[in-house]
N, C-alpha and C positions, 0 to 999 in steps of 0.2 A: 195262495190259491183260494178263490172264491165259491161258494158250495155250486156257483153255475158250472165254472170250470171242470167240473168233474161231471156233469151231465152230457150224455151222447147227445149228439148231432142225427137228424131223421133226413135221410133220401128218401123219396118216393119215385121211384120210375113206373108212368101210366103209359102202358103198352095192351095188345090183346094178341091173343093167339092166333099164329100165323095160321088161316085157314083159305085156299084158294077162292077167290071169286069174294072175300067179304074183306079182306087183308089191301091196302096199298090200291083200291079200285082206282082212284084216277092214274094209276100206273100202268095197270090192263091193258091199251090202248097197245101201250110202246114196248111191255112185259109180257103180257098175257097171263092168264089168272096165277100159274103155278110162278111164274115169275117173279110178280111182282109179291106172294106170298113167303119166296126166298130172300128177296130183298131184304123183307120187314123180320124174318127171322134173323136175317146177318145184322143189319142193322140194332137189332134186341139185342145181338148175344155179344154187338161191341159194346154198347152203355150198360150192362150187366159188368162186362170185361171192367172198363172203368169206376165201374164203384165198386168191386172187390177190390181193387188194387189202390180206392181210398180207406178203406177197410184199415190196412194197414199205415197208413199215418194219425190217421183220428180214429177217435173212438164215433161207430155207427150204428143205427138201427137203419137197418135196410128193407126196404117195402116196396113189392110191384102190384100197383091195382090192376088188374085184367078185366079185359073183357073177351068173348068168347073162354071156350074151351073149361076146363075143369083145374080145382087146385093141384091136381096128383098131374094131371098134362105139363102143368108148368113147373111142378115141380121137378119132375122127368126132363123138362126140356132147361130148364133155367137154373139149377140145384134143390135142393134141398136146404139147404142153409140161409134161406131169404124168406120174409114174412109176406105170402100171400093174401090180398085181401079183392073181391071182387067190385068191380067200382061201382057208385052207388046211380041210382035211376037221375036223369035228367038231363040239360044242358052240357057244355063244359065248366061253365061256372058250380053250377050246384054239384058237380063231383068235386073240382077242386077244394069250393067250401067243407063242405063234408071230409074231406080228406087229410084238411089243414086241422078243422076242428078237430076230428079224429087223434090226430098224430099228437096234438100241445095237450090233448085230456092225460100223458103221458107227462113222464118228468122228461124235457128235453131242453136243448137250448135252444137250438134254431129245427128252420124244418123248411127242407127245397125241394121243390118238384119240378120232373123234366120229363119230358117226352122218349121218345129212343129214333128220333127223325134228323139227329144232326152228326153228322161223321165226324165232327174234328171240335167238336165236346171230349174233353178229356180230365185223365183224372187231377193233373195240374187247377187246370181250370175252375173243376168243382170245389178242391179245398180251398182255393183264391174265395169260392165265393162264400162258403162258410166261415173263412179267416173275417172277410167284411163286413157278416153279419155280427160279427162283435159290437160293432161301433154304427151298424145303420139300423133304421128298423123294415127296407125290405132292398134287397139286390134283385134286378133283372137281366135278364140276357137277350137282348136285341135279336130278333131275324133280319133278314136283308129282307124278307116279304110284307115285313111290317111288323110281325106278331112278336112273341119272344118264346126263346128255347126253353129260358129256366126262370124262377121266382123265387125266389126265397125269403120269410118272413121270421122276424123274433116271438112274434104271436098271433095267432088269429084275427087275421082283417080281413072278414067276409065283403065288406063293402070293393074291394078291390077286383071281387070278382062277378059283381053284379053290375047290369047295364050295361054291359059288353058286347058288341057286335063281334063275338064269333066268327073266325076263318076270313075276318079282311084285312085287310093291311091298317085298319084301324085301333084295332088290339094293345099296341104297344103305347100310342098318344093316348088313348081312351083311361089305360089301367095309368099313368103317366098325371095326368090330371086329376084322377081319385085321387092318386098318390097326396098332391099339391094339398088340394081341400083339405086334408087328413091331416095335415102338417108332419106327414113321415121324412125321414130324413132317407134321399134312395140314393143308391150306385149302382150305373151302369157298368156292365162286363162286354167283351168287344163284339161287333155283330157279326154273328155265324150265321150260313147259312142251312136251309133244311131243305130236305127231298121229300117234295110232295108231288113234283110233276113230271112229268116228262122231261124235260127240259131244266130238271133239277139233278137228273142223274150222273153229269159228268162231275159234282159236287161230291157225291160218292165214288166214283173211280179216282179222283183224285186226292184223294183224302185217303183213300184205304190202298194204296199202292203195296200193298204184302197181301192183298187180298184179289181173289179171282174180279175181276168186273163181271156187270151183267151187259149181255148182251140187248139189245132194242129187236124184238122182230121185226122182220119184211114183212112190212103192209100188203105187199103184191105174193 
């Protein structure tokens, strides 16, 4: 055993507190505020669900950055037992930079961050992609929208998350190509999809089939 081998593994799940009306807004439409607010807490407390229960296979440091709401809210709402941090000013890039930095300033081997937008992310999935960071230097996780669910790096590659067009289908080519320049060695994980739209929500009823569905309001 190698002195890395014995270093935890760093999850980062970046969510914010479910708060009506600022929570899942292109949701509103089809949800309405309280709704689509439910959604995004079901949706947190399954990707919470699944890294406690990688907890128990590997050794983890576990972290959710938030936005809205207060540390003791999420603690209240999310455990106690999980390292709160609130995410830093900016883009999506410059939280994730910050984030990555952050987490390897630590003695760790790898370090993945995911969203809580994808239902059938699980905890199988996650140590697959920590087991692959052994031997690559970043795993991704494909959306069918384009973007990707999850990332995962051996070390801090800020360049990976600069120059990015943000929220288009361009995300995944885009970060795909720094990859290239970089001469990272990457593995894909298979593409999931996530609920960002209306029209993404039959991706969670079916995915969570032990779990109540949400209803679509009457427009009329």
């Amino acid at each position: 055993m190698t002195e890395s081998d014995s270093l935890p593994d760093c999850l980062i799940i970046f969510t914010r507190y479910p708060q009506p009306g600022k929570t899942k807004t292109r949701l509103i439409p089809a949800l309405g505020a309280e709704g689509a607010a439910e959604l995004h807490r079901r949706m947190a407390d399954y990707t919470v669900q699944q890294a406690r229960a990688l907890r128990e296979v590997r050794s983890l440091w576990l972290q959710v950055h938030f936005v809205d709401g207060t540390t003791e809210q999420l603690k209240s709402w999310l455990g106690k037992e999980i390292d709160y941090q609130p995410q830093a000013a900016g883009d999506l890039g410059d939280r994730l930079i910050i984030a990555f930095q952050q987490a390897f300033r630590h003695s760790v081997r790898a370090v993945i961050g995911i969203g809580t937008d994808c239902p059938t992310l699980t905890t199988a999935l996650l140590d697959h992609a920590f087991q692959t960071l052994q031997t690559h230097d970043l795993v991704l996780g494909p959306a069918a929208d384009g973007g990707y669910y999850l990332i995962g790096l051996q070390k801090p590659t800020p360049e990976l998350f600069q120059t990015i067009a943000w929220s288009t289908d361009q995300v995944l080519s885009q970060t795909l190509t720094i990859a290239r320049q970089l001469g990272l060695s990457v593995s894909l994980l298979p593409i999931l999809s996530d609920v960002d739209r209306p029209e993404d929500l039959e991706n969670w009823n079916n995915a969570n089939v032990s779990l109540p569905t949400l209803q679509t309001q009457d427009p009329h």
